[in-house]
Structures are given as C-alpha cells and as structure tokens.
N, C-alpha and C positions, 0 to 999 in steps of 0.2 A: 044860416046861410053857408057858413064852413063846411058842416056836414052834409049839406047840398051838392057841393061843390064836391067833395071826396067821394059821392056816391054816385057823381054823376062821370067823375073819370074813373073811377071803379067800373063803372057801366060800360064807357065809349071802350076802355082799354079791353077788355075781355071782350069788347065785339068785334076788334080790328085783330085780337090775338087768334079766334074763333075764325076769320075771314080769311087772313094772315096761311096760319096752320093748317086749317081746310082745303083751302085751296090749292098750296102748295102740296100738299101729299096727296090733291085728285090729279096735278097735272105733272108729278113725278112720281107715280104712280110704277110697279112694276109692268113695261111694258113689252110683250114682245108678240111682234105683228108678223105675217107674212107676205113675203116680196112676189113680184110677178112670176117668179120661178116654183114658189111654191115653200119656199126655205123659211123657218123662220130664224127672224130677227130681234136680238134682244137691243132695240134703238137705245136707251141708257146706256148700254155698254159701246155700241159703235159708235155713237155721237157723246164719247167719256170728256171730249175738251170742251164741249157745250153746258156738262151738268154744272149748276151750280153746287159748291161745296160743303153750303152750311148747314147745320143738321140741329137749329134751335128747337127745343122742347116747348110746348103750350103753355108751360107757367114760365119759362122766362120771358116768352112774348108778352105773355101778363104783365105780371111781373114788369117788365121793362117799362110796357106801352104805360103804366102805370106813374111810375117815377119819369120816366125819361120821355115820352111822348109830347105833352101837351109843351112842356119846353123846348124842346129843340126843333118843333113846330112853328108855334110861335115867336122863337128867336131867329129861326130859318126868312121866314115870311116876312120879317122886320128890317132881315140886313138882306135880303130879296130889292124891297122897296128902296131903302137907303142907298144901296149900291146903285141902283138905277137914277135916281134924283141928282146923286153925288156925281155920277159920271156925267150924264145930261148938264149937270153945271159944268162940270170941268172942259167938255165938247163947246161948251157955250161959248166961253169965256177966252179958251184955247184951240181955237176951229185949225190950227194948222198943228198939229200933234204927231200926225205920222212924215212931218219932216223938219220940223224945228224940234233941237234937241231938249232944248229946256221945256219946252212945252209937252213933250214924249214921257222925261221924266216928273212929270203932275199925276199925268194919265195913268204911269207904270203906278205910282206910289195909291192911286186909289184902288187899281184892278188889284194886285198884293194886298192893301190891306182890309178890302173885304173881302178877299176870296180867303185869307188869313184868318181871319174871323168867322166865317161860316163853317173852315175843319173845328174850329176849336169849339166851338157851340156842338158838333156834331159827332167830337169824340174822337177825333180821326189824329193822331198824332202820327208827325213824319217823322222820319230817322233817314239818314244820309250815309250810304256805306260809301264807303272808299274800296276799288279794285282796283290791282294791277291789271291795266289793260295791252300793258305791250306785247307782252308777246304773242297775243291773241290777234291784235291789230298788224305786226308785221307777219304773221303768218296768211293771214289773208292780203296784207295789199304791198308789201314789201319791206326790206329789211329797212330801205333807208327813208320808210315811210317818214315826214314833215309833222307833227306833235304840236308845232310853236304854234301854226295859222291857227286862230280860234274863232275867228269870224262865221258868223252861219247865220241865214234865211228861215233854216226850217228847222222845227227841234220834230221827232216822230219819237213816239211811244208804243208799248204794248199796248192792248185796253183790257181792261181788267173789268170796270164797272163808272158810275158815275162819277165818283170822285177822281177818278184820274184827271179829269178836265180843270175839276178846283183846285188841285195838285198845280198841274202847269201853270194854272193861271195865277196863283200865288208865286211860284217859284221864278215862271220867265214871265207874266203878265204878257202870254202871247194872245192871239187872236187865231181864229178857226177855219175851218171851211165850215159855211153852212148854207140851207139851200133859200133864195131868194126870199121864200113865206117867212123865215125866222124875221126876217125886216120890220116886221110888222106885229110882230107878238108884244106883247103889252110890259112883260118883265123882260123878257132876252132880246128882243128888239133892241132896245137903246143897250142895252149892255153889249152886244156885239157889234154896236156902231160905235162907239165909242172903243173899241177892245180893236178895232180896224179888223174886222172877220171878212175874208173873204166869199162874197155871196155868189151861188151857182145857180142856175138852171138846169133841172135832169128831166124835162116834159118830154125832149125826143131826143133822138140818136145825134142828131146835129146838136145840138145846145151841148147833149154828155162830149162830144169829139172838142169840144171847146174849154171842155173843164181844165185839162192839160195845157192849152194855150196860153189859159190866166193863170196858171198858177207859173207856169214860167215865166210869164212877165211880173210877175208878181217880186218872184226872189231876183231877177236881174234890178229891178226897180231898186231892191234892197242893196246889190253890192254896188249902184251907181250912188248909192246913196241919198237917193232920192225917195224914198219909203224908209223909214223905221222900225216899224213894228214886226218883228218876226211872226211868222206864223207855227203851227204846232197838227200835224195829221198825224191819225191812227193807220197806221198801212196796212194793217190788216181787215179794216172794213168793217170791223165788229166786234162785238166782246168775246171773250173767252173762258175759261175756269180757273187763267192765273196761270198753270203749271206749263201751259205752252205756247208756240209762236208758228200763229196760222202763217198761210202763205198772203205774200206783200201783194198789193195791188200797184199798178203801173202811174197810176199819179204821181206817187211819190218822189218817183226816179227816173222820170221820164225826160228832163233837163240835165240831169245827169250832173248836179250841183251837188254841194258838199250837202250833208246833214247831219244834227247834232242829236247824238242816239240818248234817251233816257228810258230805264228799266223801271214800273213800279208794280211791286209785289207785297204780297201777305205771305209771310214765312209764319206767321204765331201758328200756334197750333191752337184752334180753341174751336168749340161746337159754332161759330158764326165765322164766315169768310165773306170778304165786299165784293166779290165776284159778282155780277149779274147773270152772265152764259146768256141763254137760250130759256126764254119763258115770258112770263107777266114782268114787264118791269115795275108794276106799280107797287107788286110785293115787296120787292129788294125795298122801294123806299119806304116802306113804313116799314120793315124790317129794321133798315137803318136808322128811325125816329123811336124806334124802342129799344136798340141795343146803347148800351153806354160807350166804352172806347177800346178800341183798335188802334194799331200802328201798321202805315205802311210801311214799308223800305223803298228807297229811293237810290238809284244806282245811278249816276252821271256819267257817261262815258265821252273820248274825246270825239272829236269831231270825225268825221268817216267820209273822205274825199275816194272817187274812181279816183285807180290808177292805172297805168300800163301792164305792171304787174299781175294784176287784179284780172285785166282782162285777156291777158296771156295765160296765166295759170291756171284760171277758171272759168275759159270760154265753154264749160262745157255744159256748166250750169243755167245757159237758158242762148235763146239762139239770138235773141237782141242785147243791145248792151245796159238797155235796162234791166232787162230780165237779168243778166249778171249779177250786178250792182244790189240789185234788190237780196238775191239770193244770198250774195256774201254777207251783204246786212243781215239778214236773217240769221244765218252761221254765227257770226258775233256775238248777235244778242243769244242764240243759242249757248254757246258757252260759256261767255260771261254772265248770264244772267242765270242760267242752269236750266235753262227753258228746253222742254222735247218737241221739236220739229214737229210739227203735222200739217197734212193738204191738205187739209180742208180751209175753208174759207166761206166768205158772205152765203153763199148756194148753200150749200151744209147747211147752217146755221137755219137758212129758210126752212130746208128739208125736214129739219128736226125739230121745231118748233109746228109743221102742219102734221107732223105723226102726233104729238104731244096734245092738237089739238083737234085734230079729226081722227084720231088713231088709224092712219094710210102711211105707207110708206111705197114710194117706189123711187128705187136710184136714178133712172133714166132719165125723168120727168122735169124740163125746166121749172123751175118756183115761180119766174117771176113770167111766167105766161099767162097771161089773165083768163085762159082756158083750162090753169093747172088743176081745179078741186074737180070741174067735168071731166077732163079725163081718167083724174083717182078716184070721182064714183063710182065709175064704169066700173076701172080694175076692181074696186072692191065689192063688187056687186057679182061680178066675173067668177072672183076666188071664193066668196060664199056661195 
C-alpha cells in the first residue's frame, strides 16, 4: 500500500511539474511581434514589470511537487475549511462585530490565526524591516508633518502575488473590496463576510460611478466610529513583478482620507520569486504547493495624510487633488521601498497577457472592449 502511495505521488508530481514547466516556458516564450506600424516588438522586454521572476528548473518542480505538494494541499484545504466553519461560528454567535469592540477582537483573533497558519503550512515566512521614514515623509507632505495621529480606515499595499492578501489578513485582519459574486462562493463567501469585505457592483458604468461613494462612506463610518473593520486596497489594480510601483487607481484617494501604506516584497535572491505578473495564475499556485520556503519582507510605514503642503508643492502632479495625493503616495513607496515608477497599469497588464495569448499586440487598442480580439484579427491578418 506504501509503495502505492509513493508511486502514485511520484506519478501526480512529475505530471503537474511537466504541466507546471511546459506551460510556463510556451507562454514565456521568446516573444517578439509586430505593431500596427510595422516595428517590432520584443513584449517580454516592454511589459518587464509584468514578467514574472522565477526561473525554477523541472526537477525541482519534481522534486518539490514530490515532498512538498500533496501536504501543503492538503493542509491548505483543511485550514480553507476550518477558517470558514470557525468564522461562520464566530459571525454566529457575535453578529455585531464590526461595531462592538470585544466582539471585533474574537473576529480579528480567528482572521490572524488562520491566515497565520496558512503562511506557515506554505512556507512563507515574514520578516518585518524597520525604515526611517521621515525624511521622506516631510519632503513630500511638510516639515511639520503630525507622526502621533495613527488612526486609519484603509491600509493599501503593493501587490506582488496571492499571498499579499494572507499577509494583511494576518497582520491587520482587514477585509477587502470584492465584487458582489464573491458573496456566494462556497470557501470565500463566509470568509469575507465575516472579514466585513466590502462587496461591489462593476455590471455597468453607473454601479462602477458608485464604487467611490461606498468606499467613502465606508472609511467615514470608520472614523465615526461606527464600523471597525479597517479595510486594505491594492491601488494599483494588479499584480506586478515586485520591483515596481504601477500607477494608483482613483478609489483609493478619492475621499482624500488618510491611509496606512505597507510595502511587501521578495528581496532573497533565489531561482523562485512569489510574484504572479501577468499570465496563468493557476501556475504560480501549484508552483507555490511545490516550492518549500521563502521570506517576504514587510515594510510598515507611518500613516500618509493630504496636506496643504502637499498640494502646494506638488500640484503638478496630477490636475485633481486626487491625482496628487495618489501620486505623492507613489513617490513614497517609490523610495522608501526602492520600487522604480512605471505607467503602466490594469490596461498593460490586459495588453500583455492577450500578446502572450494570441501572440497580437497593438498599443492603441482598448482590452477591455468586447470587440478587442476582432479588431486584433484584422490587424493581424492585415500585417501577414
């Protein structure tokens, strides 16, 4: 029966490493396509903050999938379950949580300790740097910028890959933006009802015009004190490959309320990076059920109120006072976190993902037009 068992994960591991590898090297592939003008382009190289970083070989996929897969699978799946039954009890039991305090702290200590418990089954150890952030913080918002207020609504983060989520929700046991269908999903349903996630609407252009509305009422709720739960947005709208800091999207900063900035990064240097970028995510995660352990870094910086300052000295950076705000944030995490600036954003991301998968590329072209792959047949039918 033993040797059953070893020949039969011998088997499954070398066909997810096989699936895994294969895949991964047909859809990072060396790519370089021709644009409507005729040029070409090497898209690996222009869309460099999209690739992912890591460069595992086929026998450590093995290899990994081998020892470390069918466990942290199945431990995955176990505290998947547990976390959801445990919180559903706790919602049960403690139905007013996001405003009685005792009742908030039951909530926090389940969301922590199994998001807790899900790094460590998965390898993922935090480490906590400490930076000097002042002088970075009064150069952008004033000398006699305020340090003591620590009060905050909203924590925002880089995004790096999946685990960023399990990060926050261990560390601040915040809750999310996510869009109405999650409600209803069988494991993240009750986990972000219970996590008090803020649920949206993106079916039409009036539902999105409203996303801003709630999430403003969302954080005033918080400083009347009447909500507890802090919430936690990615303001970049997507993942990245780590080393940079796309441009902010306007939710974030659109109330123009303080936020609590945290940097998470992979500084190791080793052939595997938890980046996702731009591709299959379903790779990265059994990449992640086969690799052993990494460390992220985790950077906490102070809280980041607009100021007068701010919008004085840097009104040049965007023409609303959002746009400011966002941008200075950026700035920040740009050099406190050692992150290189880049415009690209959500669209990119699309753009380079439908090269990778239709191998087309045209700059001009919206992504999210549900007419975008008929008018890149054409072009490409045009330029052959």
């Amino acid at each position: 029966m033993l040797f059953q068992l070893f020949i039969a994960n011998l088997t499954i591991s070398f066909l997810l490493a096989l699936f895994v590898y294969t895949n991964s090297k047909i859809l990072y592939k060396p790519c370089k396509l021709v644009d409507k003008n005729g040029k070409v382009i090497d898209v690996h190289k222009l869309f460099d903050v999209f690739h992912p970083r890591d460069e595992l070989s086929f026998w450590k996929l093995w290899i990994g999938g081998f020892i470390n897969f069918p466990f942290k699978f199945l431990t995955s799946l176990f505290i998947a379950l547990s976390m959801k039954f445990h919180l559903q009890l706790v919602n049960y039991f403690y139905p007013n949580s996001e405003t009685d305090p005792n009742q908030w702290k039951k909530m926090k200590f389940g969301i922590s300790f199994w998001a807790r418990f899900f790094l460590l089954v998965n390898g993922i150890r935090l480490s906590y740097k400490k930076v000097d952030c002042e002088k970075v913080y009064k150069k952008y918002l004033g000398e006699d910028y305020d340090f003591t207020n620590d009060k905050y609504s909203l924590i925002i983060s880089n995004h790096i890959g999946f685990f960023d989520v399990v990060v926050l929700m261990a560390t601040y046991s915040v809750g999310l933006m996510a869009k109405i269908d999650v409600k209803d999903y069988y494991f993240v349903g009750p986990i972000a009802t219970a996590m008090h996630c803020l649920y949206i609407k993106r079916e039409s252009s009036e539902e999105r015009k409203k996303i801003f509305e709630q999430l403003e009422e969302r954080q005033k709720l918080f400083y009347e004190g009447k909500f507890l739960a802090p919430l936690c947005l990615f303001p970049e709208g997507t993942t990245s490959c780590g080393r940079n800091i796309l441009k902010f999207k306007k939710g974030t900063f659109y109330a123009l309320l303080p936020v609590k900035p945290v940097i998470i990064n992979h500084y190791q240097e080793s052939s595997y990076h938890l980046s996702i970028g731009a591709g299959a995510a379903v790779l990265s995660y059994i990449k992640n059920f086969c690799h052993s352990i990494e460390t992220l870094y985790i950077i906490e910086m102070p809280i980041i109120r607009p100021t007068e300052f701010m919008f004085k000295n840097y009104s040049h950076l965007g023409k609303e006072k959002w746009e400011v705000f966002a941008e200075v944030t950026r700035k920040i995490y740009s050099e406190i976190g050692n992150l290189e600036e880049s415009s690209f954003g959500l669209r990119d991301e699309k753009k380079y993902n439908i090269a990778l998968k239709y191998g087309i590329y045209n700059p001009d072209l919206e992504p999210f037009d549900p007419h975008y792959m008929d008018k890149e047949n054409k072009l490409k039918e045009k330029l052959d």
